[in-house]
GUVEX-570775 format. One record per atom (N, C-alpha, C): x, y, z. Coordinates in pm, whole numbers, plus 50000, padded with zeros to 5 digits. Layout:
N
XYZ
...
***
This chain:
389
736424030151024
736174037351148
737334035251245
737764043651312
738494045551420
738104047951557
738554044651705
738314049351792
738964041051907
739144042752008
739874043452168
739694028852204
738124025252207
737854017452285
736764010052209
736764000452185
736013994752080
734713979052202
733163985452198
732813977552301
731613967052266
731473958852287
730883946652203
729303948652332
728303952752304
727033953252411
726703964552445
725203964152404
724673975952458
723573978752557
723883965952641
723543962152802
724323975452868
723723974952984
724153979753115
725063982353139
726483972553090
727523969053145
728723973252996
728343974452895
728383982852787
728463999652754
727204002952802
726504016552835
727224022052882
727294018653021
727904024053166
729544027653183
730054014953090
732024015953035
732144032052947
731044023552849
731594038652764
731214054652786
729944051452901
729484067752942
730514068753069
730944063953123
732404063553241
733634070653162
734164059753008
735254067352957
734934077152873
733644082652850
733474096852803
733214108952901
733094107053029
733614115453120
734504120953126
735394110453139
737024110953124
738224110653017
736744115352889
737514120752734
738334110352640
737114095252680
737734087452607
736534086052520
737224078552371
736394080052293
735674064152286
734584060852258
734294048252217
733414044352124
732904037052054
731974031751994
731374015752021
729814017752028
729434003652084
728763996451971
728733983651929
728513973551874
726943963251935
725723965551915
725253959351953
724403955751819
724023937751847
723133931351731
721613933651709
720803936351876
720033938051853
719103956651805
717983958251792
717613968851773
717583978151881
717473989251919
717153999252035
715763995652092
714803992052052
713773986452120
713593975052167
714093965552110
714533954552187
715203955652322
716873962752275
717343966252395
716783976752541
715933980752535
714973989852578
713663980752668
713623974152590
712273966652639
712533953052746
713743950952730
714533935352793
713953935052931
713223924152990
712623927053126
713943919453224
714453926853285
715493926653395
715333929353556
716343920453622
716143926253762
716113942053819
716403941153907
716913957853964
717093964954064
717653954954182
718443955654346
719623963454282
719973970454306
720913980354280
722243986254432
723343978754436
724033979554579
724403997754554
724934000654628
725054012254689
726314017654622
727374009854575
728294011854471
727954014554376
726644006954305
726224005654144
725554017854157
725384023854233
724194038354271
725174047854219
726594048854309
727344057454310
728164056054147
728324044454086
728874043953965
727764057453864
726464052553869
725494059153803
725234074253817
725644075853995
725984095054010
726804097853923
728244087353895
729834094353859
729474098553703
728614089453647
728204088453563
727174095053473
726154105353587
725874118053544
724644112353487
724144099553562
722684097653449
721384090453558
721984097253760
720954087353825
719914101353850
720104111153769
718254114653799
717274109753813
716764098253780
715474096953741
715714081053826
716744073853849
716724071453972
716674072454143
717064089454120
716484093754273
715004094754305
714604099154193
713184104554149
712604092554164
713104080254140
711484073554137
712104059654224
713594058454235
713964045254270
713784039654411
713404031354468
713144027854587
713704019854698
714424029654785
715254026954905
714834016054986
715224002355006
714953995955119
716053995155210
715873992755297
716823992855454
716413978455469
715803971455446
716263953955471
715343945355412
715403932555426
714213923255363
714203916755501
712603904655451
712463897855538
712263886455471
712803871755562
713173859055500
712093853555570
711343839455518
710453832455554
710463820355561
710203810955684
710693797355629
710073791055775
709853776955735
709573773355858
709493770155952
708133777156062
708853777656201
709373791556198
709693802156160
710473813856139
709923823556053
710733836156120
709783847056010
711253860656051
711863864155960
712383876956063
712503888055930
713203900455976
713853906555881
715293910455899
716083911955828
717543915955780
717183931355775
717483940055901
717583951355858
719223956655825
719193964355709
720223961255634
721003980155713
720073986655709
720634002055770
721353999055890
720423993255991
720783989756107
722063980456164
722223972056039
723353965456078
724893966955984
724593975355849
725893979055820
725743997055780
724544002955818
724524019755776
724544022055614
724424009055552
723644008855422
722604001955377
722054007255263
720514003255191
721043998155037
719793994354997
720033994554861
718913996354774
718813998754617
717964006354584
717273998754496
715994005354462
714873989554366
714814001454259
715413995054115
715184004754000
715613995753943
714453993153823
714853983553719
715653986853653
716543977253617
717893974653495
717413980053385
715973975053322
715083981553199
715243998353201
715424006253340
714974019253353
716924020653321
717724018553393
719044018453402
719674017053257
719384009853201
719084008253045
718544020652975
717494024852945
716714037152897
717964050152938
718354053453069
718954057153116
720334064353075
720774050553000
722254054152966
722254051652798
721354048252737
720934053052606
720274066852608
720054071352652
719564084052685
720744093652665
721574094852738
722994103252730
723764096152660
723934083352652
724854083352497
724434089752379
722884089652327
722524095252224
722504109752201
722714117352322
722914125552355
723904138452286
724884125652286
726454131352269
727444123852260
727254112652336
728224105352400
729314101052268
728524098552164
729184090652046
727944076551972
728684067551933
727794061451829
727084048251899
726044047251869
725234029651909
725334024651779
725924012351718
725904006651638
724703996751636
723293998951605
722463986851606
722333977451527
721733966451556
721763956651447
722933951351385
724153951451460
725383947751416
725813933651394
725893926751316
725113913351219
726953905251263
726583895651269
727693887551237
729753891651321
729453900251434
730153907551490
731433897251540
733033901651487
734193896251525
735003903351572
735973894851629
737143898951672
738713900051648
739303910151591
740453901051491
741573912251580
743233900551622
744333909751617
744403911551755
743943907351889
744033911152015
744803908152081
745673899952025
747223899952090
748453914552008
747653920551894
748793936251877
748693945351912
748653959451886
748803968951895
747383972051909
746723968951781
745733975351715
744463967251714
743523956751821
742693952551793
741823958451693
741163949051571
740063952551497
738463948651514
737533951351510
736033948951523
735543951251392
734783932051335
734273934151208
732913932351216
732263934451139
730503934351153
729543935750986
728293931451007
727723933450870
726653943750924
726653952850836
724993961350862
724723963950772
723183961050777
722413959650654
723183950450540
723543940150564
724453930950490
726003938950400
726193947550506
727403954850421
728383956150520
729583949750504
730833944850595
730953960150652
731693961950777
731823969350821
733143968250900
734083979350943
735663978551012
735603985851175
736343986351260
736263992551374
738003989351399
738864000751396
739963995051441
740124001051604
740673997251694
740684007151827
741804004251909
742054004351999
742944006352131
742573989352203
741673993552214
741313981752303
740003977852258
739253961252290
738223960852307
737503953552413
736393955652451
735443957652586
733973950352526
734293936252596
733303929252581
732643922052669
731303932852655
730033931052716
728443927352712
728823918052604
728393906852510
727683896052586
727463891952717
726943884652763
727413867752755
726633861252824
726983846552833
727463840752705
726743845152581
726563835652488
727583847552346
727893856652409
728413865452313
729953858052288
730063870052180
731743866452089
732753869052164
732943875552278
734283880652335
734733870052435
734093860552520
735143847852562
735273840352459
734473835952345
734933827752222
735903829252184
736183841452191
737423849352104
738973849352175
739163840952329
739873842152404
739943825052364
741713823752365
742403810852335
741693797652379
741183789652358
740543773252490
741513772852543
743093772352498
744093770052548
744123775452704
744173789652685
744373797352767
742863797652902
741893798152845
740353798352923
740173789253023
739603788853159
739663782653231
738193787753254
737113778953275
735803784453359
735213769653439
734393773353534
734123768753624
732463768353627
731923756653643
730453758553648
729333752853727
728483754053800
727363750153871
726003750053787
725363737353776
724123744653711
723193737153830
721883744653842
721493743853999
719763733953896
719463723754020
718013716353915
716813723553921
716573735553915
715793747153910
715623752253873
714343757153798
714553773953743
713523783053854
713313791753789
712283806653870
711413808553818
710103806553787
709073809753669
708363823553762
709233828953671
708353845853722
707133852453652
706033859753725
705123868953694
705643886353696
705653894253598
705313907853619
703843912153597
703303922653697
702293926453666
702133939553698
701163946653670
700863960453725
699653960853836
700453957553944
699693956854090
700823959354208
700273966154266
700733968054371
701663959054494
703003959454485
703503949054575
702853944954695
703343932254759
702403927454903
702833932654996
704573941455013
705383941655060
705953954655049
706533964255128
707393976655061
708703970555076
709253959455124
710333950355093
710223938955038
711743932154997
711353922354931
711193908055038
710283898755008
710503888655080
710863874355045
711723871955045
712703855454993
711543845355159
711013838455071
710343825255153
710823812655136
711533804755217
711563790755168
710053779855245
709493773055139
708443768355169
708543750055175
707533742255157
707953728755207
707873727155018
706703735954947
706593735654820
707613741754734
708723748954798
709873754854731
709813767254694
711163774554634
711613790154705
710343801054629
710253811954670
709543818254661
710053831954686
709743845454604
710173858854620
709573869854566
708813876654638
708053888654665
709053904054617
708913906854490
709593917454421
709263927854403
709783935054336
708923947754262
709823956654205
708883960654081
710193972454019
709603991354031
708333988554104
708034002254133
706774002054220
706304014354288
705284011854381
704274008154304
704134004254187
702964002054112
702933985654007
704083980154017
704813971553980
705693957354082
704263945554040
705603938754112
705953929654026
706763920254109
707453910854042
707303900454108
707233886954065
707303875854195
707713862754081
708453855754211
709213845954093
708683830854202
708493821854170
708783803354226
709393796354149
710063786054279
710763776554198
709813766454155
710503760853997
710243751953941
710833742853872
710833730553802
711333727653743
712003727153645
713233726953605
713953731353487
713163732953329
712573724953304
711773717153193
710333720953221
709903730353300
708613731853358
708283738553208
706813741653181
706033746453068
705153757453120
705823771953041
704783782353111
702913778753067
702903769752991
701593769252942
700463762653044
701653760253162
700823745753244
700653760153381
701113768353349
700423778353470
699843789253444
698993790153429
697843806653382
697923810053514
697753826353467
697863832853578
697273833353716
696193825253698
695143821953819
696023812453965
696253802953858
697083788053928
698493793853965
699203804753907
700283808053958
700383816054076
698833824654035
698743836354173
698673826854287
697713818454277
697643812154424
698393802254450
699773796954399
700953791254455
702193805354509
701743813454463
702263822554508
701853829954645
700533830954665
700033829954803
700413823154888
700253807654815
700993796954923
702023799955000
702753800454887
704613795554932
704823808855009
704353820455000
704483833255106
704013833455230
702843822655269
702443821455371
701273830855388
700883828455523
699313834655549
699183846555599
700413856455634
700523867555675
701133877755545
701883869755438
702123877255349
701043873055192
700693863755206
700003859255079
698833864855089
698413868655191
696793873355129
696693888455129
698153894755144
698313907855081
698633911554942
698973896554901
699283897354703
698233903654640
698103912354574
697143917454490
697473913754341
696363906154301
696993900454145
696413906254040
696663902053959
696123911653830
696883902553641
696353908853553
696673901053448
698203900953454
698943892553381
700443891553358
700853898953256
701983908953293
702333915653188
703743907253092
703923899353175
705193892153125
705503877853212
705273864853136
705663854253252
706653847653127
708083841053276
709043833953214
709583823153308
710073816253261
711443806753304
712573804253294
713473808353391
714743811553347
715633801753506
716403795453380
717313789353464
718513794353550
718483784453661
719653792953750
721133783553746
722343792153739
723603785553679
724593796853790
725773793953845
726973800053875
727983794253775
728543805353700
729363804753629
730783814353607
731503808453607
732723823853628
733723817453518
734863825453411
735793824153301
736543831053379
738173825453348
739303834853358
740453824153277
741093835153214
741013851253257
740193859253206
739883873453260
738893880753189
739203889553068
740873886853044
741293897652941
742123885052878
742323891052751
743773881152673
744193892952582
745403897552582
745703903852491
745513916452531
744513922552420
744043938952410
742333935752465
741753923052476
740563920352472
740073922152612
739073923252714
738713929352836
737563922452851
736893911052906
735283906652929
734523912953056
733513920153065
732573924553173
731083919053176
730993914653272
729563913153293
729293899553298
728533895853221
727853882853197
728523874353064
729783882753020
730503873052911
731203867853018
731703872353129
732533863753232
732473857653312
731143859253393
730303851653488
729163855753520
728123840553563
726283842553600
726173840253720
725793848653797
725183843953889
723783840953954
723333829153998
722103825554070
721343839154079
720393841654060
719773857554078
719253860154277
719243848954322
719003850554490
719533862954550
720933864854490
721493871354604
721263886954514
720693888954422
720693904654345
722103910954287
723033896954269
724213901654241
725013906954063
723543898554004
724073902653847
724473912053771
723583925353795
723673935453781
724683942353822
724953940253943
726263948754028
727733941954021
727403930853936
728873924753931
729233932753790
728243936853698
728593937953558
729433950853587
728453959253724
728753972853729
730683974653806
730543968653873
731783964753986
732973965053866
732773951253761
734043950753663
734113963153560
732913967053565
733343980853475
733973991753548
733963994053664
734674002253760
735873999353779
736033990753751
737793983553764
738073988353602
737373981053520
737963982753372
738183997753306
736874007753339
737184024253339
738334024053382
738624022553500
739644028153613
740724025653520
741234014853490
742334008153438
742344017153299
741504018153240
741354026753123
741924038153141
740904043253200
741514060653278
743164063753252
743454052553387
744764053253408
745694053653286
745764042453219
746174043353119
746364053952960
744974063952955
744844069752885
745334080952941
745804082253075
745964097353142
747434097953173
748194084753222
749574082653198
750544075853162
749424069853067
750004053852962
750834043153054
750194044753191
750734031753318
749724019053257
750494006353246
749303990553202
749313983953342
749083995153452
749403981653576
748073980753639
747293985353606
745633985453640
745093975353523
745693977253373
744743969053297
745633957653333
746883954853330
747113944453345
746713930653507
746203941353569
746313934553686
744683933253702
743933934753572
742253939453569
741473923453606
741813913953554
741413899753594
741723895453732
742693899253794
742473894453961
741833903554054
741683917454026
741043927254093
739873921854071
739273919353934
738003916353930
737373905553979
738343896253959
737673882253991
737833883154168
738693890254216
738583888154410
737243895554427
736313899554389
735273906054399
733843896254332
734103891854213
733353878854143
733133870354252
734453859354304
734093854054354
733533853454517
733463862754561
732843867754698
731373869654683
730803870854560
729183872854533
729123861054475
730153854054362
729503842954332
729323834754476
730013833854611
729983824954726
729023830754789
728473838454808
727513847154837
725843839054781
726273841654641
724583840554611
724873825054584
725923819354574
725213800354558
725023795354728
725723805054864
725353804754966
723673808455001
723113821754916
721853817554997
720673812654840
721413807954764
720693797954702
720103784054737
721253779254841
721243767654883
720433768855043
720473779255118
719533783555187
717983781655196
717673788455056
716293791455085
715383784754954
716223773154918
715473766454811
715663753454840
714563746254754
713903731254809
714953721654737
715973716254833
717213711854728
716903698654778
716243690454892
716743677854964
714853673454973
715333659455005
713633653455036
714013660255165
712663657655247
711883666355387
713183661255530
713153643055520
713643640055635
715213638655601
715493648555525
717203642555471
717843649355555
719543644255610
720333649555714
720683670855620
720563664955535
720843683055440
719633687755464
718563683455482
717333695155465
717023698255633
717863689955725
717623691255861
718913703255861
719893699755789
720993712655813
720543724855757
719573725755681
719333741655606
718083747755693
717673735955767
716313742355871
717383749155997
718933742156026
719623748756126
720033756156097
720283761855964
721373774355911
719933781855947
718953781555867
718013792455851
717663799256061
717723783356118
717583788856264
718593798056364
719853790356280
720673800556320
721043816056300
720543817156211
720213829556121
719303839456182
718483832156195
717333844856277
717633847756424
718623833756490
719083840956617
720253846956666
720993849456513
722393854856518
722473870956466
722523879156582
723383891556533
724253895256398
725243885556426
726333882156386
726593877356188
725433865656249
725013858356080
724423867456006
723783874456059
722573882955944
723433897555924
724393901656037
725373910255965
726323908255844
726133897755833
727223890255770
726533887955596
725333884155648
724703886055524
723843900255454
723963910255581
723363920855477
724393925755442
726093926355505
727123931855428
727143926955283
727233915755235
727413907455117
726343910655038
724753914055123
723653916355015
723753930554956
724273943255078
724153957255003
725373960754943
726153949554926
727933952254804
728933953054900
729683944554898
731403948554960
731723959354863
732443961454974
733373977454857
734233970254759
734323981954650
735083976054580
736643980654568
***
């Protein structure tokens, strides 16, 4: 097999590259291990900044995000002693949008299958060979039968644990890491949010967040312990720590209902560079994680693919390498402004210190300063609805 652009993921950040360079008459083929229903079914966030909106217009696939996706103009933070909201219209003339990643997903398998070109599923044992020549290659087993991909370039969007930073020198790799003593043990259910925004609470019992992925759908996550056991919370005992930690004006608007999905998932800031070596290109979550507080995961995957198209584009339209080559510092001055971002209001609005500690007296003054600053909370809805890119 032959083709342009050779892309390792058939995430979001995958999807979105290759329905971008088939706009713009590039050819690609994607590589993913798992099945189409799997990938389909993956339960994901879905704060969506106002850039990642406009990537998805350019992209010819946000119908069914206008149609159903849901505009907020700000949240409100909770904590104690305090109650306010971040209106986000009011203080930078942008919003941002609630549409699950799962739907965003469906979305852009939808028009790839379309036309776009090929989904490789189930792609077994997937490598990388040759990304310092001309001609990167992509090898794979399907159905236990070796398989070739030679291309131009390849675009790997492979995630944390995928082959495409493996595949980049130790020599050369530099990454950086935070892992935070927390995880989020979240509920989805089919009930009605408490909230038509979202609400981030910090409590004396620890962080807490009021979600949703549709008016019929919410989401709600608490902190817990890393090592915590979903078996030790049925849905009963979770609903009403979830009441708790929201307080008495928002908790007894929770409407609960059976769990359609409960997990625990740890929180980590993590960033690699460089993001390219060679012919090779990392997006998304093969290059960096961020804390989910600030809603930045999704839109970082989307952000580096807007740089990496671009650079593509360019290149395929006047064989200039000064966009791909210059694709790891464009990207990363943008990485790290959300990674400082979301380990900033990670450390905010979660239970990091005992009660009388000089740090837990400083995060009761940030949070106070916060609700009486103009200034601060502009500051943070710029960073929450996307710096430009």
């Amino acid at each position: 097999m032959r083709t342009q652009v050779g892309i390792i993921g058939a995430g979001p950040a995958g999807l979105l590259l290759a329905r971008l360079l088939h706009v713009a008459g590039i050819g690609s083929v994607i590589l993913e291990r798992r099945d189409r229903v799997y990938v389909e079914a993956r339960i994901r966030a879905g704060v969506l900044e106002r850039g990642t909106v406009a990537l998805l217009e350019q992209a010819g696939v946000a119908d069914r995000l206008h149609q159903d996706g849901l505009v907020h103009d700000g949240a409100t933070f909770t904590f104690a002693g305090g109650r306010m909201r971040i209106d986000f219209r009011a203080l930078t003339g942008k919003t941002v949008v609630v549409y699950g990643q799962t739907e965003v997903t469906k979305d852009l398998i939808a028009a790839r299958l379309a036309g776009d070109g090929p989904i490789v599923w189930n792609a077994e044992n997937v490598a990388i060979h040759d990304i310092d020549g001309d001609r990167p290659r992509l090898t794979w087993a399907e159905a236990g039968t070796p398989q070739s991909l030679d291309c131009d370039f390849v675009a790997a969007c492979d995630g944390f644990h995928g082959v495409g930073r493996q595949t980049v020198p130790k020599s050369v790799l530099e990454t950086f890491e935070r892992v935070y003593p927390f995880g989020w043990l979240g509920i989805l259910a089919d009930v009605p949010p408490c909230s038509h925004e979202l609400i981030y609470a910090s409590h004396v019992s620890g962080f807490a967040l009021a979600s949703m992925r549709s008016a019929t759908r919410s989401r709600y996550y608490i902190q817990c312990p890393p090592d915590e056991k979903i078996e030790s919370w049925p849905d009963a005992r979770l609903w009403d720590e979830i009441r708790l930690r929201l307080g008495p004006e928002d908790g007894t608007k929770v409407v609960t209902g059976p769990s359609i999905e409960k997990s625990i998932a740890p929180l980590r800031s993590f960033v690699a560079t460089p993001m390219q070596h060679g012919r090779l290109f990392l997006a998304g979550d093969a290059a960096h994680i961020v804390p989910p507080t600030g809603a930045k995961g999704l839109n970082l995957a989307a952000s580096d693919v807007h740089y990496l198209s671009r650079a593509l584009v360019a290149f395929y339209k006047t064989g200039q390498r000064g966009l791909l080559d210059g694709y790891t510092e464009t990207a990363l001055a943008r990485v790290w402004k959300a990674e400082r971002f979301s380990w900033w209001m990670t450390g905010l609005m979660h239970k990091l210190h005992p009660p009388k500690s000089f740090e837990a007296r400083m995060q009761q003054a940030e949070l106070a300063y916060l609700a009486s600053s103009r200034a601060a909370q502009t500051a943070l809805a710029e960073n929450y609805v996307g710096l430009p890119y």
